[in-house]
gemmi code that builds the backbone of each chain (N, CA, C; Angstrom):
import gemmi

chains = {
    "A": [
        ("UNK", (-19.413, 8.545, -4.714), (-18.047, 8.070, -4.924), (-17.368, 7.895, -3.561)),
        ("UNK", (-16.483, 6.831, -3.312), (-16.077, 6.484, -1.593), (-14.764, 7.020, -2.202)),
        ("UNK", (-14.570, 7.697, -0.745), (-13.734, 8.760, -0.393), (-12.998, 8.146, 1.051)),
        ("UNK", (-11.717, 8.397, 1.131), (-11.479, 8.470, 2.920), (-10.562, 9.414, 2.864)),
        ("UNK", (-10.381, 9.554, 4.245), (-9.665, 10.762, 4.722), (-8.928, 11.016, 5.734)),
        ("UNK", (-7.880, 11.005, 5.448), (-7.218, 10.944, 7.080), (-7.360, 12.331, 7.909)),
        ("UNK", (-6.864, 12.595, 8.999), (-6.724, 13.690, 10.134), (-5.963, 12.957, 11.255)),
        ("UNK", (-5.775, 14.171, 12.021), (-4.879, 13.782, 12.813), (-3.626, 14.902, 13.297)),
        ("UNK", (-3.191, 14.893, 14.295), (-1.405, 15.956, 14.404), (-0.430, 15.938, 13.273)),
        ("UNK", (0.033, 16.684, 12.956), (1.048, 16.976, 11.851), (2.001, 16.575, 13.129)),
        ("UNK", (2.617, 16.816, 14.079), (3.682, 16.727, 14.970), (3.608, 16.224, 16.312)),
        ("UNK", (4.362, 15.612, 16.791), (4.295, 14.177, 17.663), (5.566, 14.191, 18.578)),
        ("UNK", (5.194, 14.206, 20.045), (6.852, 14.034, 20.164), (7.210, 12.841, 20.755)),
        ("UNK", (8.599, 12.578, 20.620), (8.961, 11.088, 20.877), (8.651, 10.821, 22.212)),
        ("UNK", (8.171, 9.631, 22.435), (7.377, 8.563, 23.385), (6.088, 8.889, 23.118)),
        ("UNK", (5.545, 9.750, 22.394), (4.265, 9.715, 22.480), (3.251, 8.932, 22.463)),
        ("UNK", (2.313, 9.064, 22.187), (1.031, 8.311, 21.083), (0.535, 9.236, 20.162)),
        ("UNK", (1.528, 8.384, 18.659), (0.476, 9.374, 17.585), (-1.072, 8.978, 17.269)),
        ("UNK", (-2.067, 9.273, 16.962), (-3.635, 9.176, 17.219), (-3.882, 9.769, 15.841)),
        ("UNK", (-4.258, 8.562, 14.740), (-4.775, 9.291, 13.517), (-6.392, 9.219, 13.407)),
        ("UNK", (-7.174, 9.334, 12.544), (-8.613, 9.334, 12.185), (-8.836, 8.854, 10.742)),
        ("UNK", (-9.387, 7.901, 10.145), (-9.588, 7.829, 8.648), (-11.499, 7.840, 8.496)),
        ("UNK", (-11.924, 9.183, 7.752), (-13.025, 9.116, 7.831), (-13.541, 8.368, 6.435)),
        ("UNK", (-14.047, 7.719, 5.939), (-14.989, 7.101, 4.938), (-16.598, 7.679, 4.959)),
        ("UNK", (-16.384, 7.662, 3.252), (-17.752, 8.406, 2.915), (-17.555, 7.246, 1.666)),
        ("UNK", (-19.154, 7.171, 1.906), (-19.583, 6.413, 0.505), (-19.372, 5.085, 0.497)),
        ("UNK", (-19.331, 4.712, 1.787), (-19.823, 2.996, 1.881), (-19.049, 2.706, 3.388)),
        ("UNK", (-19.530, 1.484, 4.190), (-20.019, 1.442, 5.161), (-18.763, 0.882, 5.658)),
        ("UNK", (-18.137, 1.078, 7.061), (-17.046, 0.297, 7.475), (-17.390, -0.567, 7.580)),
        ("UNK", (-18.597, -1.261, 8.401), (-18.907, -2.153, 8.763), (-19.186, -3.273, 7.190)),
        ("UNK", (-19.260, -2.810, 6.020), (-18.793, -3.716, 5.045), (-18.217, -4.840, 4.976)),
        ("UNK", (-17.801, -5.249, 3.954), (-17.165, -6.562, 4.138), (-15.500, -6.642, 3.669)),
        ("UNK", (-15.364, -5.066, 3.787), (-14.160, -5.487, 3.500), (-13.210, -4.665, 4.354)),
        ("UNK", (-12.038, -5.370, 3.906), (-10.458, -5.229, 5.359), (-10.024, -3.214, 4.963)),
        ("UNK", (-10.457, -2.452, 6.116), (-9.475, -1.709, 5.965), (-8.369, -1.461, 6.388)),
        ("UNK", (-7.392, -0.984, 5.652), (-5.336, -1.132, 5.946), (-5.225, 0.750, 5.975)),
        ("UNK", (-4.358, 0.857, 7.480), (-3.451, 1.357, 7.542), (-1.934, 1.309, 7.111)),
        ("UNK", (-1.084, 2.413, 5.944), (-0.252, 2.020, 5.399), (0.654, 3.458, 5.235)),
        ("UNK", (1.780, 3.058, 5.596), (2.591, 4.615, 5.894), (4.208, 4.518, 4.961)),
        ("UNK", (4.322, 5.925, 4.972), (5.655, 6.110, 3.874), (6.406, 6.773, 4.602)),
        ("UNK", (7.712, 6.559, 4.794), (8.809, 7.390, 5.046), (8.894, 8.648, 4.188)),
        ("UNK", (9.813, 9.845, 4.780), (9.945, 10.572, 2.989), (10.872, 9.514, 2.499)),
        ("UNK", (10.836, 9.752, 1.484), (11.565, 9.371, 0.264), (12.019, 7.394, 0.300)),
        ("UNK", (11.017, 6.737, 0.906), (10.890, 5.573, 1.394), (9.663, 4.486, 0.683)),
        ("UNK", (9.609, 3.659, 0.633), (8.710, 2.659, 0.563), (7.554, 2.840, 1.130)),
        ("UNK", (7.250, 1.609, 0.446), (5.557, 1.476, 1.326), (5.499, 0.762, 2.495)),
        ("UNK", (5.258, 0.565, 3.382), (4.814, -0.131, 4.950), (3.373, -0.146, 5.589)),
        ("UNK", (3.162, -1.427, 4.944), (1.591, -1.663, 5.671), (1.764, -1.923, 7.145)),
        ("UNK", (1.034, -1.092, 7.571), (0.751, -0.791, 9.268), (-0.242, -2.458, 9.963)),
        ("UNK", (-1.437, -2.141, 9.333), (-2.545, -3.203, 9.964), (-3.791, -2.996, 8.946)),
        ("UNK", (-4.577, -4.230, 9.245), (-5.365, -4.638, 8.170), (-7.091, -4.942, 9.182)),
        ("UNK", (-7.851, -4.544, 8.943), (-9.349, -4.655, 9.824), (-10.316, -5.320, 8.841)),
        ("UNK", (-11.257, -6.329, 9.574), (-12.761, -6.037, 9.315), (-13.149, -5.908, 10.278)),
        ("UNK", (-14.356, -5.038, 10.385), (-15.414, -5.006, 11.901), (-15.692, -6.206, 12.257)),
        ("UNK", (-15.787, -6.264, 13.622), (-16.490, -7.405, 14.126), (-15.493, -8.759, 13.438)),
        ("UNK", (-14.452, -8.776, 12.910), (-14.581, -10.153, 11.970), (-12.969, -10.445, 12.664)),
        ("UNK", (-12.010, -9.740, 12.430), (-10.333, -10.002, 12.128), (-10.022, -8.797, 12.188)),
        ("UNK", (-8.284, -8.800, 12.764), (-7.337, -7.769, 12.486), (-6.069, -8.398, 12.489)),
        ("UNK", (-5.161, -7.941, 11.788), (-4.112, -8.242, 11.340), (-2.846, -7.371, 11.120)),
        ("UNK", (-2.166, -7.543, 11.990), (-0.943, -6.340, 12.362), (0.415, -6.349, 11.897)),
        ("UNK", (1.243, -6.045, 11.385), (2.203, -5.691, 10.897), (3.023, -6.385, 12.634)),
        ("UNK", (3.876, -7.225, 12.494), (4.258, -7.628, 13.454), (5.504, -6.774, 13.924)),
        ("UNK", (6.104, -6.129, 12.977), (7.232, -5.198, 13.922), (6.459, -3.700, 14.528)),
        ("UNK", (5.086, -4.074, 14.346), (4.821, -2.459, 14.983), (3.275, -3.056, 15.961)),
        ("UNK", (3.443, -4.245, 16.061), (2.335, -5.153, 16.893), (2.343, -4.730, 18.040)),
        ("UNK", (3.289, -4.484, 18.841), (3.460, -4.149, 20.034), (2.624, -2.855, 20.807)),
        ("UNK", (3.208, -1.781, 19.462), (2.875, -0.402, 19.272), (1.497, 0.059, 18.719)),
        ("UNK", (0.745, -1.076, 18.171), (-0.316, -0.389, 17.423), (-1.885, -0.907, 17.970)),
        ("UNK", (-2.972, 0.146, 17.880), (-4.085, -0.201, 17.909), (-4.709, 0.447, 17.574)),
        ("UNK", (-5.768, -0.410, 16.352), (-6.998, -0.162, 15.607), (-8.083, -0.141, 15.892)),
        ("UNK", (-9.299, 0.966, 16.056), (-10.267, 0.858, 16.238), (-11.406, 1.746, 15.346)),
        ("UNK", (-12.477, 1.051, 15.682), (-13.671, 1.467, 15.018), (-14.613, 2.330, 15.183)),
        ("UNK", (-15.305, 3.181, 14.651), (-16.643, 3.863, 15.365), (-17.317, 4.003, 14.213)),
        ("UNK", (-18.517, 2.942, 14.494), (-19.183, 2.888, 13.211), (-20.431, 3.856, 12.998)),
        ("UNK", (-20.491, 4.760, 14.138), (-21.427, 5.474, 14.230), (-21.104, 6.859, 13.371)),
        ("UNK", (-19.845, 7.048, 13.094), (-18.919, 8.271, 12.754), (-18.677, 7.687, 11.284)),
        ("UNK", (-18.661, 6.316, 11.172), (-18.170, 5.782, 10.100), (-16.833, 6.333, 9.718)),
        ("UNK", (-15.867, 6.092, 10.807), (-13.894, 6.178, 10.996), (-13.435, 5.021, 11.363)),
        ("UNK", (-12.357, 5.220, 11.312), (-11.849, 3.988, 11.644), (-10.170, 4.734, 12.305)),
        ("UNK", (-10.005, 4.246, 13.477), (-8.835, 5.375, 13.585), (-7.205, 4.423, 13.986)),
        ("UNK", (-6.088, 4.831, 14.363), (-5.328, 4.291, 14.520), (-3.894, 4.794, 15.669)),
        ("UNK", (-4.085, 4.270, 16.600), (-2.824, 4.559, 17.689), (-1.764, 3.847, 17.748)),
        ("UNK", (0.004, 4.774, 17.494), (1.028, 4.130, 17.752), (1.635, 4.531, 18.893)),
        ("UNK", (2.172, 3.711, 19.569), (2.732, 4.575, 20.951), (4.000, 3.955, 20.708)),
        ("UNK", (4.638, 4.554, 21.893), (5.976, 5.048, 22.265), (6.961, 5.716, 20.826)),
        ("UNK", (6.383, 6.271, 20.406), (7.237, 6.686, 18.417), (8.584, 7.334, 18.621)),
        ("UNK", (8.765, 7.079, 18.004), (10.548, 8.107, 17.600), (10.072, 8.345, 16.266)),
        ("UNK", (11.217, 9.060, 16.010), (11.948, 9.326, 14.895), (11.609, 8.887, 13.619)),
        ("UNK", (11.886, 7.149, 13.888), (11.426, 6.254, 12.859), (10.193, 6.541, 12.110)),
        ("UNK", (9.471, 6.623, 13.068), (7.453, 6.631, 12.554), (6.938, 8.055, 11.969)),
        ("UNK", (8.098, 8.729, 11.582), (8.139, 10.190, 10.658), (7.294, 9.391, 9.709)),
        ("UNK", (6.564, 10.099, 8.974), (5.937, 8.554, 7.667), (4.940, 9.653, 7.186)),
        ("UNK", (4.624, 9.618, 6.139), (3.006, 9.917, 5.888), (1.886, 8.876, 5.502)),
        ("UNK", (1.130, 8.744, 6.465), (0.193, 7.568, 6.663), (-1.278, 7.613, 6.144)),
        ("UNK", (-1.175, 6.649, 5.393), (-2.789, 6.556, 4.105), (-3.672, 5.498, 4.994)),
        ("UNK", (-4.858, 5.777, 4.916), (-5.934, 4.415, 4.907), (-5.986, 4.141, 3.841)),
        ("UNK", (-6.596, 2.666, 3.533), (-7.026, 2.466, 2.165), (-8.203, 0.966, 1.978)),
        ("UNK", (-8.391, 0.828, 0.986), (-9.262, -0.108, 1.134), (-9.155, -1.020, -0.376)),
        ("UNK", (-8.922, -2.222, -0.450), (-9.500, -3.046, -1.090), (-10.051, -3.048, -2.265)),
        ("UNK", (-10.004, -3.369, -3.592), (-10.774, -3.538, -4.551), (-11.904, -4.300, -4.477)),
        ("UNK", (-11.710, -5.266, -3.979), (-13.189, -6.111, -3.439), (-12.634, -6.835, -2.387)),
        ("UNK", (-14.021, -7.560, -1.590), (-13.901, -7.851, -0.107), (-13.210, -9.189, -0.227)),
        ("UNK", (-13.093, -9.560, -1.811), (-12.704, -10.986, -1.388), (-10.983, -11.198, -1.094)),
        ("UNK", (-10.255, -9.939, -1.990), (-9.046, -9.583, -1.402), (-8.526, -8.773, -0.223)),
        ("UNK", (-7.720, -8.950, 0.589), (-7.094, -8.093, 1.707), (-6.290, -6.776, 1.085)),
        ("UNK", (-5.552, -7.375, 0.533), (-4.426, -6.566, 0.157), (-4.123, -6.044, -1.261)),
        ("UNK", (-5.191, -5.932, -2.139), (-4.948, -4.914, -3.357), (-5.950, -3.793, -3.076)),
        ("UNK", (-5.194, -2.622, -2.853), (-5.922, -1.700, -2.200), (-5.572, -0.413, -3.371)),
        ("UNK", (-7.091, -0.191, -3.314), (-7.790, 0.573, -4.578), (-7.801, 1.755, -4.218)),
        ("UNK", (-8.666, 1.847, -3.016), (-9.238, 3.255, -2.507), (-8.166, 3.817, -1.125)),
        ("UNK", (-7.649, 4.989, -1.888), (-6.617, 5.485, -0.894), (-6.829, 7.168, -0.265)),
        ("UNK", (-6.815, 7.465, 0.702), (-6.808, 8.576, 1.383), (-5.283, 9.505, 0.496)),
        ("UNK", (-5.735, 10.840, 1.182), (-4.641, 11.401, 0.229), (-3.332, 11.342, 1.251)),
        ("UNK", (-3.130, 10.723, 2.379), (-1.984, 10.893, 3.135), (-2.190, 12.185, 4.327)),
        ("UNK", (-1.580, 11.552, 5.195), (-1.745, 12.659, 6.310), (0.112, 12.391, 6.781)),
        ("UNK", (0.739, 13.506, 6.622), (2.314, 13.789, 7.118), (2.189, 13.890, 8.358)),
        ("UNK", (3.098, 12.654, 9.419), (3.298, 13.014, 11.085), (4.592, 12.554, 11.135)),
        ("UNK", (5.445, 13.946, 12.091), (6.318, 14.307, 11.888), (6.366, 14.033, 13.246)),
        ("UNK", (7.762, 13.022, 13.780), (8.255, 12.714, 15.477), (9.043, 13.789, 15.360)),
        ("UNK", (8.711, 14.900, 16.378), (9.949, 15.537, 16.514), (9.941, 16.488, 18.115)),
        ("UNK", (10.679, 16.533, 18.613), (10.827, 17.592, 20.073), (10.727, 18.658, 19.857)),
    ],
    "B": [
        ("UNK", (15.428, -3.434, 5.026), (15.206, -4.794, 4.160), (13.512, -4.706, 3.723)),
        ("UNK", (13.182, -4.547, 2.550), (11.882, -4.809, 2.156), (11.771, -6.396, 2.022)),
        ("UNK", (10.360, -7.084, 2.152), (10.193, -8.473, 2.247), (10.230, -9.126, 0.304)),
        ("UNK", (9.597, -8.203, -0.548), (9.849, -8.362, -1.667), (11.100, -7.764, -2.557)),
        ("UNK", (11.364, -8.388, -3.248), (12.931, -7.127, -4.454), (12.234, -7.210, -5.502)),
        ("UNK", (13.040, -5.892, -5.865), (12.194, -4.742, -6.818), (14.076, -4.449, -7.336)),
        ("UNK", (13.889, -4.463, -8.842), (15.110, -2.984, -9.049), (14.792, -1.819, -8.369)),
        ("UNK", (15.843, -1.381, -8.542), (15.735, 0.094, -8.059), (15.334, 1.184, -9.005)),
        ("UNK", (15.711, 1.155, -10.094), (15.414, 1.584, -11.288), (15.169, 1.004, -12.327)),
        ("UNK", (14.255, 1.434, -13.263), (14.572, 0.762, -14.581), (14.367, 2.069, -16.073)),
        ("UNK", (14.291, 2.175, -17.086), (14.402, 3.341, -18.010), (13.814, 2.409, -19.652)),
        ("UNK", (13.146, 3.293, -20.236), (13.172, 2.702, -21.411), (12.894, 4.393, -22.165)),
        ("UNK", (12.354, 4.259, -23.185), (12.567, 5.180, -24.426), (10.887, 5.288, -24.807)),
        ("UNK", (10.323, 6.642, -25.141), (8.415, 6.394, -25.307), (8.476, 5.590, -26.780)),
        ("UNK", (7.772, 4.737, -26.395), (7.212, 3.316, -27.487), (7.493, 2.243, -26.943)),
        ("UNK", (8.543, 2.321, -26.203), (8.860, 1.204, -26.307), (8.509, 0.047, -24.724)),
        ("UNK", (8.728, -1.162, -25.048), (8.378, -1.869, -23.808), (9.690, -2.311, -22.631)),
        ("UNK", (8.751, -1.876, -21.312), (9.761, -2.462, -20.050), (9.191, -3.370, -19.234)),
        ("UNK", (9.723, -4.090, -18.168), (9.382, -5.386, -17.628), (9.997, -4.786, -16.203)),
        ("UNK", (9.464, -4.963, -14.847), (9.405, -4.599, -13.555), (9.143, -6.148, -12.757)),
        ("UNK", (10.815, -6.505, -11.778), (10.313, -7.642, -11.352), (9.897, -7.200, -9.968)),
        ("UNK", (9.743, -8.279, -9.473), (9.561, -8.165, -7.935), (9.759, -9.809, -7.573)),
        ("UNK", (10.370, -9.790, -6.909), (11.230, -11.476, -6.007), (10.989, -11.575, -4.874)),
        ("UNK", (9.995, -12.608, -4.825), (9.917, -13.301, -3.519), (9.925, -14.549, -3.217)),
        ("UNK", (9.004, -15.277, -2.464), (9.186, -16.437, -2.044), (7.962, -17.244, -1.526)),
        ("UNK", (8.277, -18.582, -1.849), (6.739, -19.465, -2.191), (5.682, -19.415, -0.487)),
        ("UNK", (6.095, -18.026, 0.360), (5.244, -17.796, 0.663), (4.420, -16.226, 0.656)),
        ("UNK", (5.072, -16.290, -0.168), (3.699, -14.905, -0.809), (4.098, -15.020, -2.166)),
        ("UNK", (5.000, -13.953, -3.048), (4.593, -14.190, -4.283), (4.298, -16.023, -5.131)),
        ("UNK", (5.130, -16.728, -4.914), (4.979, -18.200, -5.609), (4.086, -18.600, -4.922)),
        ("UNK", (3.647, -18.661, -3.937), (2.607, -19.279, -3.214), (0.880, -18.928, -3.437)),
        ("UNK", (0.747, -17.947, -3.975), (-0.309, -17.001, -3.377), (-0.391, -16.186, -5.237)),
        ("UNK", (-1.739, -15.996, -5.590), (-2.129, -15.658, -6.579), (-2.201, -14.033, -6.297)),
        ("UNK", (-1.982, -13.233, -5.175), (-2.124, -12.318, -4.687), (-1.179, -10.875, -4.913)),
        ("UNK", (-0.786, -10.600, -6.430), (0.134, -10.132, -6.033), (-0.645, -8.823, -6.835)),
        ("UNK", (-0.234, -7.482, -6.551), (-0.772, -5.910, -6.843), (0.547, -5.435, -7.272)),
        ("UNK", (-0.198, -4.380, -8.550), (1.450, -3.013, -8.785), (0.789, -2.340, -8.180)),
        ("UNK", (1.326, -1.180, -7.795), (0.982, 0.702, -7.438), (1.750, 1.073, -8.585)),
        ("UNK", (1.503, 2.119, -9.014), (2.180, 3.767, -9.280), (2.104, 4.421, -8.583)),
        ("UNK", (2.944, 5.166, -8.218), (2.886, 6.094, -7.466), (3.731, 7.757, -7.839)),
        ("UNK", (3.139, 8.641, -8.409), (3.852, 9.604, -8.744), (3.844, 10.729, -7.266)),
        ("UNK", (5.017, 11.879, -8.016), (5.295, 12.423, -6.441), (4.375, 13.044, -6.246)),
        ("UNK", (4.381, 13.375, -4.772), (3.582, 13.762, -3.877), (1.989, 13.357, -4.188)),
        ("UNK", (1.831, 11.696, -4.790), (0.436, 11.458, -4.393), (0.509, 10.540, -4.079)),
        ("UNK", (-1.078, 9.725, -3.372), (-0.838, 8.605, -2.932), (-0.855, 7.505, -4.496)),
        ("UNK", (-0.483, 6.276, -4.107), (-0.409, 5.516, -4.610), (-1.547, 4.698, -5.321)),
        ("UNK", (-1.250, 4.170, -6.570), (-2.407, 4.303, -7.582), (-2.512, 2.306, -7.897)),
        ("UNK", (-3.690, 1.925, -7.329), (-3.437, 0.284, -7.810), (-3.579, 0.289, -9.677)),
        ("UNK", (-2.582, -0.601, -10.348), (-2.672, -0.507, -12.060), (-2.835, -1.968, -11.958)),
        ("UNK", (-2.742, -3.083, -11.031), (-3.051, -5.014, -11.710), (-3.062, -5.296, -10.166)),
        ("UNK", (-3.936, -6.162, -10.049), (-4.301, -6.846, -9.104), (-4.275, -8.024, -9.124)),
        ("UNK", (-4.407, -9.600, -8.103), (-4.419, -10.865, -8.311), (-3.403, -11.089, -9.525)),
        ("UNK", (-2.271, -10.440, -9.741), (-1.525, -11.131, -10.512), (-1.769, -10.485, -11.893)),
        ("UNK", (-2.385, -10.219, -12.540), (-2.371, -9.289, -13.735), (-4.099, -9.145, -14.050)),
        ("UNK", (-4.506, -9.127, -13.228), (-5.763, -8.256, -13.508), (-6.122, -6.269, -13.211)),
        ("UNK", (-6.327, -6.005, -14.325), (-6.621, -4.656, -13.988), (-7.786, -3.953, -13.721)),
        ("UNK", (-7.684, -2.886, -12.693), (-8.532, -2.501, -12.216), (-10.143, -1.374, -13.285)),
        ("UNK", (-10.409, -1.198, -13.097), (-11.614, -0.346, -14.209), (-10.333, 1.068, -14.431)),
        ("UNK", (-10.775, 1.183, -15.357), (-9.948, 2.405, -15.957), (-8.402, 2.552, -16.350)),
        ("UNK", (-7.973, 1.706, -15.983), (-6.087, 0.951, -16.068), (-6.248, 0.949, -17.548)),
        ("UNK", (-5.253, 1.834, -18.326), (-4.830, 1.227, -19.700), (-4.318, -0.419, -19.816)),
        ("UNK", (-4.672, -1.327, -20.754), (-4.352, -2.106, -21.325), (-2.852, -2.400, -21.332)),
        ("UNK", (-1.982, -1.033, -21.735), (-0.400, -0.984, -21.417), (-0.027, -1.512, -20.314)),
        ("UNK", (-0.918, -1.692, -19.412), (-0.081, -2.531, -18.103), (-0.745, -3.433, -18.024)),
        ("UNK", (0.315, -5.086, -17.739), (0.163, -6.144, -17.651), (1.250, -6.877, -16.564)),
        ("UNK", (0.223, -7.721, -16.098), (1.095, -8.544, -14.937), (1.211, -10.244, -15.138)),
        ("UNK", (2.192, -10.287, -14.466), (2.392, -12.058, -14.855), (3.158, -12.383, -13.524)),
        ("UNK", (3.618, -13.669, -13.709), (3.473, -14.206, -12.575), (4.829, -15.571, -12.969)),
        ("UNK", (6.074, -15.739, -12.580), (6.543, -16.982, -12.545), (7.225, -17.547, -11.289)),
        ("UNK", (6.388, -18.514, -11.003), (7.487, -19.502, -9.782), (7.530, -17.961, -8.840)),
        ("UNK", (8.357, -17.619, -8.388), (8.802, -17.079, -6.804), (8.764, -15.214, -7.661)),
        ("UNK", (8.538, -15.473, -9.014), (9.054, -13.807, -9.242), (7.787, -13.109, -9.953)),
        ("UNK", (7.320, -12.537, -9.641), (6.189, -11.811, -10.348), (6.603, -10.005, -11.478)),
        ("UNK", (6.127, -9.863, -12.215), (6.646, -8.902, -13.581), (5.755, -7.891, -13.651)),
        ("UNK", (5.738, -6.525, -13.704), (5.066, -5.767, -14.847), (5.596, -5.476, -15.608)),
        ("UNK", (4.838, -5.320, -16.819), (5.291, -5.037, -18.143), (3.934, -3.720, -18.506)),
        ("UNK", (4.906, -2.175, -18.774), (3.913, -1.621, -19.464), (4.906, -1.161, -21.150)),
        ("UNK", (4.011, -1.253, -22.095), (4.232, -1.231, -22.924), (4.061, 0.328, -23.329)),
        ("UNK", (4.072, 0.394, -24.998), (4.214, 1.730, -25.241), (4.528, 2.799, -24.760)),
        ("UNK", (5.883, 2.804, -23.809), (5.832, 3.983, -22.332), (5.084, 5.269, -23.295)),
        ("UNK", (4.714, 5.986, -21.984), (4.793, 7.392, -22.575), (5.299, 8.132, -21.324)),
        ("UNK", (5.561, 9.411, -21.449), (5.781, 10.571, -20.754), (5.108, 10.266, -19.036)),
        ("UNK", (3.800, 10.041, -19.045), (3.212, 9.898, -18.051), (3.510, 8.794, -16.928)),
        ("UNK", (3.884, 7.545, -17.654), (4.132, 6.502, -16.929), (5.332, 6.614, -15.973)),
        ("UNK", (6.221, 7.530, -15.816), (7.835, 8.119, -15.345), (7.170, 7.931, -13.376)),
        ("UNK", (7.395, 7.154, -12.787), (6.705, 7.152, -11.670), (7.777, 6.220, -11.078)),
        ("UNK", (6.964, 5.992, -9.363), (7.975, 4.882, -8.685), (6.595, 3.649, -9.206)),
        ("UNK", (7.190, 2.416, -8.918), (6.167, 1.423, -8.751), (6.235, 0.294, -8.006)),
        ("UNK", (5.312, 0.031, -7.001), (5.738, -0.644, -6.271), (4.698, -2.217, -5.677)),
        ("UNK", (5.648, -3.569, -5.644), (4.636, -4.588, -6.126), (4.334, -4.875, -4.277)),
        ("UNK", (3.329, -5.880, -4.579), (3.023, -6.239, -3.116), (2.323, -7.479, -3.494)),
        ("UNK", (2.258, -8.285, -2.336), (1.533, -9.789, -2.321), (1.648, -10.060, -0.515)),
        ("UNK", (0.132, -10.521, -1.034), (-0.206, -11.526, 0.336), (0.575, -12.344, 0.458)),
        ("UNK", (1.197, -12.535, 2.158), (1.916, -13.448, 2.648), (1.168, -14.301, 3.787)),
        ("UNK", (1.864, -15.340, 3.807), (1.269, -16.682, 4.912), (2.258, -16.530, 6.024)),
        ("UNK", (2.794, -15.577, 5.708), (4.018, -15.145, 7.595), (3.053, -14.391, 7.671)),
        ("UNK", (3.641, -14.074, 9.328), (2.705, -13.500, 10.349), (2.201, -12.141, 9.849)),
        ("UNK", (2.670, -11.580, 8.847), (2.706, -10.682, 8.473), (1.189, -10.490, 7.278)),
        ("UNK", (0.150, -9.225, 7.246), (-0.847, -9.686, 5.920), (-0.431, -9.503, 4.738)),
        ("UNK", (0.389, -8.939, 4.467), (0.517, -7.964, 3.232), (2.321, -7.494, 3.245)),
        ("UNK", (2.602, -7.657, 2.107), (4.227, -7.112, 2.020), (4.610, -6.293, 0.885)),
        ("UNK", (5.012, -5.133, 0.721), (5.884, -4.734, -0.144), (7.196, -4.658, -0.550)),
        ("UNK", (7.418, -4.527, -2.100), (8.561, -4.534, -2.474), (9.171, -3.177, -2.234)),
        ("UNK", (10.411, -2.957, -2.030), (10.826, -1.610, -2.038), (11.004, -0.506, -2.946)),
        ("UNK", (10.164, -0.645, -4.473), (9.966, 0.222, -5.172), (11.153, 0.338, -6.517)),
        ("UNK", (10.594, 0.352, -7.355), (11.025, 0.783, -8.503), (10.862, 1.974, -9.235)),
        ("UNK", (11.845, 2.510, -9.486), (12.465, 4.081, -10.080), (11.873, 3.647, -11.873)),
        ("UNK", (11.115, 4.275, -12.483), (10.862, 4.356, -13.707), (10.889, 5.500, -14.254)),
        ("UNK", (12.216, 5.968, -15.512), (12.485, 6.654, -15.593), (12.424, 6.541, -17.302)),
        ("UNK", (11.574, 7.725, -18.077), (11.351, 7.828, -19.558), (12.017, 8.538, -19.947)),
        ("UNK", (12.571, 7.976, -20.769), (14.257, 9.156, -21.677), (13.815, 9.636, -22.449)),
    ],
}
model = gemmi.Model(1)
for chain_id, residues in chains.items():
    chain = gemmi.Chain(chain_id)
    for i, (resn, *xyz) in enumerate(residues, 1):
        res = gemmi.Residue()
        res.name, res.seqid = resn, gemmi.SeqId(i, " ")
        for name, pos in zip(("N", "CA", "C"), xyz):
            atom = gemmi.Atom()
            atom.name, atom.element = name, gemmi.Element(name[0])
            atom.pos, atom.b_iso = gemmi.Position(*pos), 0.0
            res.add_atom(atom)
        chain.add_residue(res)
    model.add_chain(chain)
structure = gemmi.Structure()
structure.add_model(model)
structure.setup_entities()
């Protein structure tokens, strides 16, 4: 059964770089399909972060384009994710997720249980 | 500002049927066959129930159905029960720079 998983700091302080990890079990990043970083405020909406295939495309959330980068290690089979300079704002609890099938981007089936990162001094 | 609208709430009574819009614009929802619900109850992550517009995923009760008109896309779950009391929240592929957009969530609340 595919599983992911986030990790990462519970606490972050402003200007930082928060640095998450999404590990996948039970099928291959290198697949064919897009995985999305996607984060919640408390008591807030949903906000898709960025969208991957290996080797193929990435696709970034343009108000956090500046701030963000996605990368791969297919040897670990993770996929991880860096925001820099954060405040306040980027309090969120942040899911990987993945796709119902490769031929869609964005109906995303398979979700991590959330990892809470908290900007704070 | 979320890129899609969503009520903020909506309420019905167990049996009976409710309808969940989400409003956008002919470049993602009217444009684009692409549109997903979530559920999402508290403190978990978020649960896909229709995909591409009202297709459901393996295991999705039948009670939820999606449709699709011009710029506004709908769920409708029927027979509420007890369980269904969640936020829900729609999303669709967009052709702005952007991949993916959500609506800002709907309050579903069973009396």
């Amino acid at each position: 059964q595919e599983q992911l998983q986030e990790s990462g700091p519970g606490l972050v302080k402003p200007s930082e770089t928060l640095s998450l990890t999404c590990a996948v079990s039970g099928s291959s990043i290198s697949s064919a399909y897009y995985w999305a970083w996607i984060r919640q405020p408390p008591g807030k909406g949903l906000e898709w972060i960025a969208s991957f295939r290996h080797s193929v495309s990435t696709y970034y959330n343009p108000s956090l384009k500046s701030r963000v980068t996605v990368s791969v290690d297919t040897s670990e089979n993770h996929f991880s994710l860096k925001l820099s300079s954060v405040t306040a704002a980027d309090t969120a609890l942040y899911y990987c997720a993945r796709p119902i099938v490769p031929s869609t981007r964005v109906a995303f089936h398979i979700w991590g249980q959330g990892t809470m990162v908290t900007v704070s001094s | 500002q979320s890129a899609l609208t969503q009520p903020a709430s909506v309420s019905g009574s167990p049996g009976q049927s409710i309808t969940i819009s989400c409003t956008g614009t002919t470049s993602d929802v009217g444009g684009y066959n692409y549109v997903s619900w979530y559920q999402q109850h508290p403190g978990k992550a978020p649960k896909l129930m229709i995909y591409e517009v009202s297709n459901r995923p393996s295991g999705i009760s039948n009670r939820f159905s999606g449709s699709k008109s011009g710029n506004t896309a709908s769920l409708t779950i029927s027979g509420l029960q007890a369980e269904d009391e969640a936020d829900y929240y729609c999303s669709s592929y967009t052709s702005s720079s952007t991949l993916v957009v959500f609506g800002g969530g709907t309050k579903l609340t069973v009396l």
